[in-house]
Backbone bond lengths (Angstrom), bond angles and torsions (degrees), N, CA, C in turn:
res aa  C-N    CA-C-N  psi(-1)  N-CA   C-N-CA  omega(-1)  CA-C   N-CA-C  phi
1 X - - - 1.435 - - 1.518 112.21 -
2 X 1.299 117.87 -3.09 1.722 117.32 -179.13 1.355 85.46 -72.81
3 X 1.491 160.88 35.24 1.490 136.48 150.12 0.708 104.94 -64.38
4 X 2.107 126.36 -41.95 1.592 132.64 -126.21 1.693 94.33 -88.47
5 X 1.189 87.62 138.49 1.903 98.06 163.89 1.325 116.65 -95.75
6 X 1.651 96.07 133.25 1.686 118.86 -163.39 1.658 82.89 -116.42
7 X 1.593 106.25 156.64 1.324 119.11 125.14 2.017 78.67 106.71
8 X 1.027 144.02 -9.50 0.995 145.71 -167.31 1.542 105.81 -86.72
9 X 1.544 146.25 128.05 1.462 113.43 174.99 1.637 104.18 -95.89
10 X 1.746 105.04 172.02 1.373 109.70 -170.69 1.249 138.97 116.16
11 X 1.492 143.49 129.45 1.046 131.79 -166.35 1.167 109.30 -70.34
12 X 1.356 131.69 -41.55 1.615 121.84 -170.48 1.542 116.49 -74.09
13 X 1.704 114.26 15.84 1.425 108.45 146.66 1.255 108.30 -76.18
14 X 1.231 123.36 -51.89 1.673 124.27 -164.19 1.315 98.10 -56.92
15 X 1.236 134.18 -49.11 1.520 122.56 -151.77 1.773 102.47 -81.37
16 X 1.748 103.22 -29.28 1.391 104.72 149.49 1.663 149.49 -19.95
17 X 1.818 82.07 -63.62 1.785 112.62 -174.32 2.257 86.37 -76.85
18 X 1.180 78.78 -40.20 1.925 53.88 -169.63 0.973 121.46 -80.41
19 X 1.594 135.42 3.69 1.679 149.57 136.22 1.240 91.29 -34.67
20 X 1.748 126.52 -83.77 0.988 134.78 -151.60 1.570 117.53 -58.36
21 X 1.347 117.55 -25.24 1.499 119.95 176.42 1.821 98.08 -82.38
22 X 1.159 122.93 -42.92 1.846 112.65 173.04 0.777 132.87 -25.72
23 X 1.992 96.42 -65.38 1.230 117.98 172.03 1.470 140.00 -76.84
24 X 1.648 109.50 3.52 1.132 127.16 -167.44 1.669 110.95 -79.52
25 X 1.230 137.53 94.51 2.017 151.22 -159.35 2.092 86.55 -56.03
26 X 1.100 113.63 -16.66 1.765 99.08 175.84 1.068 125.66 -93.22
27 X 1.907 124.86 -2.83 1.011 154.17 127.95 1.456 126.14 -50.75
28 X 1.414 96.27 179.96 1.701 104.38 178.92 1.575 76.39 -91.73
29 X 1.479 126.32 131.52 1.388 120.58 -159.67 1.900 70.26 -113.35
30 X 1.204 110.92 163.55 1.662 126.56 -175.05 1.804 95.88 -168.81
31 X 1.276 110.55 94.42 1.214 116.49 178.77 1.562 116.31 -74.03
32 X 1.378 132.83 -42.70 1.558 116.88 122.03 0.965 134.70 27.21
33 X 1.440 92.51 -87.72 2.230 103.36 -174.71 1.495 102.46 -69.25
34 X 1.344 111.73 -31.30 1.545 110.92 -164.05 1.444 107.16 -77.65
35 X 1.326 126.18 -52.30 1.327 104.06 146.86 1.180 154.16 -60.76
36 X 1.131 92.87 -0.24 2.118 87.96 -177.44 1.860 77.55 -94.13
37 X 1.095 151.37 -49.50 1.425 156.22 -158.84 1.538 106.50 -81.46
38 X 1.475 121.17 -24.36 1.735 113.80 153.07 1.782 126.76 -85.35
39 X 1.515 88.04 -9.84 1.817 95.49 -176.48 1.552 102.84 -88.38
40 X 1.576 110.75 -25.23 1.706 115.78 174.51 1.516 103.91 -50.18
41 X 1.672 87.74 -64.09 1.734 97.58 -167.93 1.961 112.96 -48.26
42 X 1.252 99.94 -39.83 1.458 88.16 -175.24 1.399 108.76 -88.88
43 X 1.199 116.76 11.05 1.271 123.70 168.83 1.768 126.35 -76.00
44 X 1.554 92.59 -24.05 1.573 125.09 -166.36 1.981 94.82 -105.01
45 X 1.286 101.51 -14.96 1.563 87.78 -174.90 1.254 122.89 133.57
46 X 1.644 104.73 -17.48 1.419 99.14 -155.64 1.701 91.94 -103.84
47 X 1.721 119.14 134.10 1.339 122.14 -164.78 1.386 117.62 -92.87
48 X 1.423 109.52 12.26 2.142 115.08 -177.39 1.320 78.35 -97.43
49 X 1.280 135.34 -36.53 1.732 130.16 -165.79 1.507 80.94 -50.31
50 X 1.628 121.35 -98.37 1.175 115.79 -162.29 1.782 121.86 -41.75
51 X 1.127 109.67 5.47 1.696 95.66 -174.08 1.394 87.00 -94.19
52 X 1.346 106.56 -46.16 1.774 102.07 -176.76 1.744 122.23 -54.79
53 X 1.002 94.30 -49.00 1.612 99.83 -178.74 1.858 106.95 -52.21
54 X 1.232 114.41 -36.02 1.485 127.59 174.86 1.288 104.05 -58.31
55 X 1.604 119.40 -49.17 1.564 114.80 177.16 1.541 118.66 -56.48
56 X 1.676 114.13 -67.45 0.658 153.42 177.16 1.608 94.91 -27.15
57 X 1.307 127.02 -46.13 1.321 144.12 -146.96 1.704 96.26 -72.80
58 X 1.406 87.49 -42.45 1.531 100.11 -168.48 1.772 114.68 -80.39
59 X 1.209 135.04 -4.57 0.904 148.33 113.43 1.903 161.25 -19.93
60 X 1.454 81.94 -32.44 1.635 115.08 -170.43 1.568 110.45 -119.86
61 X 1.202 118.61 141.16 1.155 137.17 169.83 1.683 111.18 -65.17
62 X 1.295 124.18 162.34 1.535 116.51 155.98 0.978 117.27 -51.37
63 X 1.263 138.77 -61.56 1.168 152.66 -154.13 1.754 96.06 -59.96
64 X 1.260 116.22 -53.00 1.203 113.83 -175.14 1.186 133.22 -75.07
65 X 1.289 105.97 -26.99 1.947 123.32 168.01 1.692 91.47 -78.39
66 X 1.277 164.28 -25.20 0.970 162.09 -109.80 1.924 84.25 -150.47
67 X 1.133 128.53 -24.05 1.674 130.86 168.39 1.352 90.48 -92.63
68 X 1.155 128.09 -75.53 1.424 111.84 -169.34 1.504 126.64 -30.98
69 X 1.199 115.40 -61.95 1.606 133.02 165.13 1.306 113.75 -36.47
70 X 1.369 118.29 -20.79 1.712 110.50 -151.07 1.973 74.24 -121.83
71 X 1.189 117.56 -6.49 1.083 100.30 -174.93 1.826 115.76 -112.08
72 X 1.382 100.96 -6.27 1.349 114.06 170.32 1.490 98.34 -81.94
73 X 1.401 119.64 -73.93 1.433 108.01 176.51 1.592 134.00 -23.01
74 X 1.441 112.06 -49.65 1.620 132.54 165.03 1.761 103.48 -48.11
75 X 1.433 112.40 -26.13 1.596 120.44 -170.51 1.415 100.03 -90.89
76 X 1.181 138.48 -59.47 1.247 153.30 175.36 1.547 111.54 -38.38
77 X 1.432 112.45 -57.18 1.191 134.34 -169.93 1.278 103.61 -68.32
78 X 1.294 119.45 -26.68 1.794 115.84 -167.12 1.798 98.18 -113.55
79 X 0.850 110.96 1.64 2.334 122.38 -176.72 1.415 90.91 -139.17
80 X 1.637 128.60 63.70 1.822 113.07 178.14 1.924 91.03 -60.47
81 X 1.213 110.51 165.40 1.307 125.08 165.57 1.369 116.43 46.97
């Protein structure tokens, strides 16, 4: 758990840290969650969200960046603001 970033204020750390636990291979890693939960964060501001989701990108099928997306939106839509 020393990946997670402390000490930062703001929600788009949290939605950050829980990218970072998705995507984490010592976990049930779900590249999925980790992107739809790094595209939040850079959605909120925070700019490693978008570097990750770029990685991440490269990783994933359409189909699967194409769940993620449809599944951040479903997140957005149900937490407006």
């Amino acid at each position: 758990m020393g990946r997670f970033i402390y000490g930062l204020s703001g929600f788009a750390v949290a939605l950050f840290n829980l990218g970072l636990l998705h995507s984490d291979p010592g976990h049930e890693r779900n590249l999925v969650e980790a992107y739809k939960w790094f595209s939040l964060a850079a959605q909120r501001g925070m700019d490693e969200g978008g570097w990750r989701v770029g990685r991440l990108s490269d990783q994933m099928t359409p189909a699967q960046i194409a769940e993620a997306q449809r599944k951040a939106r479903a997140w957005l839509a149900q937490n407006p603001g």
